[in-house]
N, C-alpha and C positions, 0 to 999 in steps of 0.2 A: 504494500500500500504506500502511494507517495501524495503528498501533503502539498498544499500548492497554499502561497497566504499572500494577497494581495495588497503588498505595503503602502504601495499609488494607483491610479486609476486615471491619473489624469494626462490631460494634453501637454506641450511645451513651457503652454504657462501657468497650468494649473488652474483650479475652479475653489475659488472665487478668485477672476480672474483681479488685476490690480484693475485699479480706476472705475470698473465694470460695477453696474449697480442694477442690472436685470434682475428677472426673476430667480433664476437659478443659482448667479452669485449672489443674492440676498435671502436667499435659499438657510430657513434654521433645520433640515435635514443634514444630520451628518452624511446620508452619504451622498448627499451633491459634494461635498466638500473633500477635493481631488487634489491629492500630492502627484510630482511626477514619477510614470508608469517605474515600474519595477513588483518584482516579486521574487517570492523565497519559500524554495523546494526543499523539502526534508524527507529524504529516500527512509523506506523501513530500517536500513541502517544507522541511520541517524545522521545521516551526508548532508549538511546545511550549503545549497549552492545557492547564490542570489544571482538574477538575471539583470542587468546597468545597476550602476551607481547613479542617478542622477543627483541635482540638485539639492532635492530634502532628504539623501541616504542617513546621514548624523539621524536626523530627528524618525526617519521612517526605524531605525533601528532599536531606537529608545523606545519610541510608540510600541514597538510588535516584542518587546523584551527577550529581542535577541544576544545572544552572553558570547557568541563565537561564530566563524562561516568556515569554511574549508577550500570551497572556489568562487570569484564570480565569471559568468560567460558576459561577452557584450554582443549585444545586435548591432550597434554599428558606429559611430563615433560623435555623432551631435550630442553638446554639453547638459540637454535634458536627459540625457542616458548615462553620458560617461564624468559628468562634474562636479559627482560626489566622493569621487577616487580618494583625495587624500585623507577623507577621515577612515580610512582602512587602518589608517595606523593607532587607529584606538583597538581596533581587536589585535593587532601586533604588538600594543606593549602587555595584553591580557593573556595571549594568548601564547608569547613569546617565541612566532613564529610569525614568516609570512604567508601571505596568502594568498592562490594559486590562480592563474586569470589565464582564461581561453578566448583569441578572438582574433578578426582577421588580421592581416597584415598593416593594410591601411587604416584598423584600429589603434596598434599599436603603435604606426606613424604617429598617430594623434595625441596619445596619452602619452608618449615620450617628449613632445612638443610642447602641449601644453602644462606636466608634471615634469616638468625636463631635470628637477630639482632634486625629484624622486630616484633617478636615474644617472646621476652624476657623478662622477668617482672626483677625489676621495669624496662617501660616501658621508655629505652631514647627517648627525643624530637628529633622530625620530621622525624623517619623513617616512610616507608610506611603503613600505615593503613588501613589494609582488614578485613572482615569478610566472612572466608572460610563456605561453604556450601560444603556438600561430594554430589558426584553425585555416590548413590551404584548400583543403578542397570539401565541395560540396556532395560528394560522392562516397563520403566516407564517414560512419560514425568513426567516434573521440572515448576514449575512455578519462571519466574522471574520478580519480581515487577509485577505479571497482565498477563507476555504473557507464550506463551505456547512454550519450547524449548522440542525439541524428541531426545533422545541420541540416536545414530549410532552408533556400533563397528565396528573397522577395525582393521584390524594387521599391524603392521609395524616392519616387519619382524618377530620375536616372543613378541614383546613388544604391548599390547593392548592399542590402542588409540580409543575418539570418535568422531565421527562428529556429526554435527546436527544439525537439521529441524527446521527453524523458519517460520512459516508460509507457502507461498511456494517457499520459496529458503531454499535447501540443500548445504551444507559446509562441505567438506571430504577432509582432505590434510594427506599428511604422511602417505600413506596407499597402500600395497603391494597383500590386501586380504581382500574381503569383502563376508563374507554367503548370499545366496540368504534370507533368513528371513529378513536380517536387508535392504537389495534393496529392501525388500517389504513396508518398514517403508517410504521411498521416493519417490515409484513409482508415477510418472507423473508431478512431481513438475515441479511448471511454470519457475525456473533456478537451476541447481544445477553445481554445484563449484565443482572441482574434482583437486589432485594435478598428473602432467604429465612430470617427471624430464628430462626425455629424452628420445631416441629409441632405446640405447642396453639397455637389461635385467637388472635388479639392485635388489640386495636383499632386500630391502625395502621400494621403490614406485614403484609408476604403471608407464610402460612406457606409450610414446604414442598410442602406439596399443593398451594395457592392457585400458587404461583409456576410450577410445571410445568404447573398448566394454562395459565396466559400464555405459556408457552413452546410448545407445544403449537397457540395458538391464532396466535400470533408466524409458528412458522416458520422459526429460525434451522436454518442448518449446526449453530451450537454455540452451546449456552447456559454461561451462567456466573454462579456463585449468589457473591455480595456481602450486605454487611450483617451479618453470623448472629453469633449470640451463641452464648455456652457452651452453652442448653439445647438447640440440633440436633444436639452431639454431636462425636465424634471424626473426626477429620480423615478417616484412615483408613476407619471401618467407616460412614461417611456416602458417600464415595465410593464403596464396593463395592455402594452399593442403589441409585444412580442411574439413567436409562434414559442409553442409549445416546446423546452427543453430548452430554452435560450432565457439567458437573463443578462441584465445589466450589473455588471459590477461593482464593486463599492471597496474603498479602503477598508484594509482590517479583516475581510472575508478569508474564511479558509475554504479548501475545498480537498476532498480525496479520489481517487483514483487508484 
């Protein structure tokens, strides 16, 4: 059985968004109220792997009273997924080890570039302490510590991102375009995670309609919509139009598989 706990749910800029005084950011439902996306999988073995760091990683970590990780994977290098990197080093001086990160090549460009501090010999005390793994091809799962991760490509917009299969929950966020090959890599999985920013058209995710037909064409037991900003609406009356075995997510949510 693997545990999926959704530490954010939200867009780039998060819900309530700044300056924004809609309905939704003035919204006293918690769960309009969207950190950015990430989540944290915990294998039957006790494997704690987080999916991006973004932005609120410090506080999504305190919130979800997590004490340690073992990996994170990244989908792909924009600073809402990867700009939470340096407080890794609070489970590195806990944990008195670093901690192990899977992700493409041109992710690691990134975090080198903009954590270049982290990475700089001789090596100052207490920045963040990883050990990058390149994830080069898409054709191959990755073993992390023991379990079995399936890398999925999608597009986000023309920028290549991946998702991917633990077990049987699938995790796809930031994704505007996915080939029927790599849906075949998911097909049936007992939940799959899809990100669903809103319902007009966007050059870079899936709307709500776009996303139900990946789910549709997927095949899960249960889908579950990540990502969304203020414009798809109210927690509530978004949930009352869903098809059957789909829901909208929410910070704090757990889920098994």
């Amino acid at each position: 059985m693997t545990e999926l706990t959704f530490l954010g749910t939200g867009t780039s800029q998060g819900v309530p968004m700044i300056g924004c005084r809609c309905e939704v950011c003035a919204s006293t439902d918690r769960r309009d109220h969207r950190l950015r996306s990430s989540v944290l999988v915990t294998t039957d073995s006790g494997l704690r792997i987080v999916i991006d760091t973004g932005p609120d990683f410090r506080y999504q970590m305190l919130r979800a009273g997590v004490t340690g990780i073992e990996a994170i994977l990244y989908t792909h290098g924009h600073m809402d997924h990867v700009g939470g990197m340096d407080d890794v080093r609070g489970f590195n001086y806990v944990m008195q080890r670093a901690v192990d990160v899977w992700c493409e090549p041109r992710v690691e460009e990134t975090l080198r570039r903009v954590f270049d501090y982290a990475f700089a010999e001789p090596k100052y005390p207490g920045v963040p302490e990883v050990v990058l793994h390149p994830i080069r091809s898409m054709n191959e799962a990755f073993d992390v510590h023991g379990v079995r991760v399936v890398p999925v490509r999608g597009k986000h917009y023309r920028l290549p991102v991946v998702g991917f299969r633990i077990g049987e929950i699938a995790y796809l966020t930031d994704m505007n375009a996915i080939e029927p090959e790599e849906i075949e890599k998911i097909s049936g999985v007992e939940v799959l995670v899809i990100n669903a920013l809103r319902r007009e058209r966007h050059i870079s995710h899936f709307t709500l309609d776009e996303a139900l037909r990946v789910i549709r064409e997927v095949g899960p037991r249960r889908a579950y919509l990540t990502h969304v900003s203020h414009q798809l609406g109210l927690y509530e009356e978004v949930s009352r139009e869903l098809p059957e075995g789909v829901f909208l997510a929410y910070d704090g949510l757990t889920i098994r598989a």
